[in-house]
KEDO-830399 format. One record per residue: x, y, z of N, C-alpha, C in turn. Coordinates in steps of 0.1 Angstrom, whole numbers, plus 5000, padded with zeros to 4 digits. Layout:
XYZXYZXYZ
...
//
This chain:
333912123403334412143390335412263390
337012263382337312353382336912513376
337512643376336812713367337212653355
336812783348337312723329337912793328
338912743318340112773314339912913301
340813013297340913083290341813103282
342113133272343313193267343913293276
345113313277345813433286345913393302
345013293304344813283318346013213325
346613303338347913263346347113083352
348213003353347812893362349012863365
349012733375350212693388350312573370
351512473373351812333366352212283378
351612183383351912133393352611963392
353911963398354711873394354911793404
355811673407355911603422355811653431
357211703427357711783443358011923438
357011993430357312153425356512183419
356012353417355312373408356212463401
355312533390356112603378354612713378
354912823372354112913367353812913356
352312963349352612873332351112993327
351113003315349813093308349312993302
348113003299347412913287347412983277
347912943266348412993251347112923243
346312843243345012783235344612663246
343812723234342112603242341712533231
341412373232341312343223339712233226
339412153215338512073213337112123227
337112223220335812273232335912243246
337412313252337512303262338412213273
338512073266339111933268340211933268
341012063261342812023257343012183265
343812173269344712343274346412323270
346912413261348312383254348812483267
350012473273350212563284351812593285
352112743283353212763280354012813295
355312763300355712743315356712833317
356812913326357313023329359412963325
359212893321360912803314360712793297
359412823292359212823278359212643273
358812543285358312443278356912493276
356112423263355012393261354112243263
353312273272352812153278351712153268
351111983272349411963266348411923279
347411963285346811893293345611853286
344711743291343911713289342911703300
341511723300340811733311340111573316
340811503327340211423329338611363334
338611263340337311253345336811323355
338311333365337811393374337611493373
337711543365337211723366339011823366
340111723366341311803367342011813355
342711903348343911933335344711813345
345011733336346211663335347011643319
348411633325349711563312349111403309
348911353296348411233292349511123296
350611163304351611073312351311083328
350411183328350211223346351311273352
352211333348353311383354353111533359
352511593352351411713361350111703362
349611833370348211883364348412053365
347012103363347312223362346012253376
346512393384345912473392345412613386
344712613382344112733381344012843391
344412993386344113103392343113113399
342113123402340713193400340813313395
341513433406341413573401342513613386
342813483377343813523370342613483359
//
């Protein structure tokens, strides 16, 4: 299971062939949604799937979490 997510907390956005650097700006529905703002000032939505990973509800990313962040 990943850690959990926080407000403020640094994470990777992990894309095809690239990642991006991004904060989590909110947390939402107890945990399930992370709104994630990207070192380019898009604002992403992930959602936590089954398997246990933040993904885009198009699957075009997911997110890596820090641990020490």
């Amino acid at each position: 299971m990943p850690p959990l997510l926080r407000e403020g907390a640094d994470v990777t956005v992990v894309w095809l062939g690239t990642t991006e650097l991004g904060v989590v700006e909110r947390i939402e529905d107890e945990g399930r949604v992370a709104v994630v703002v990207t070192e380019h000032g898009e604002v992403l939505r992930f959602v936590l799937m089954a398997s246990a990973d933040y993904c885009t509800v198009d699957r075009s990313a997911r997110l890596r979490v820090d641990v020490n962040g």
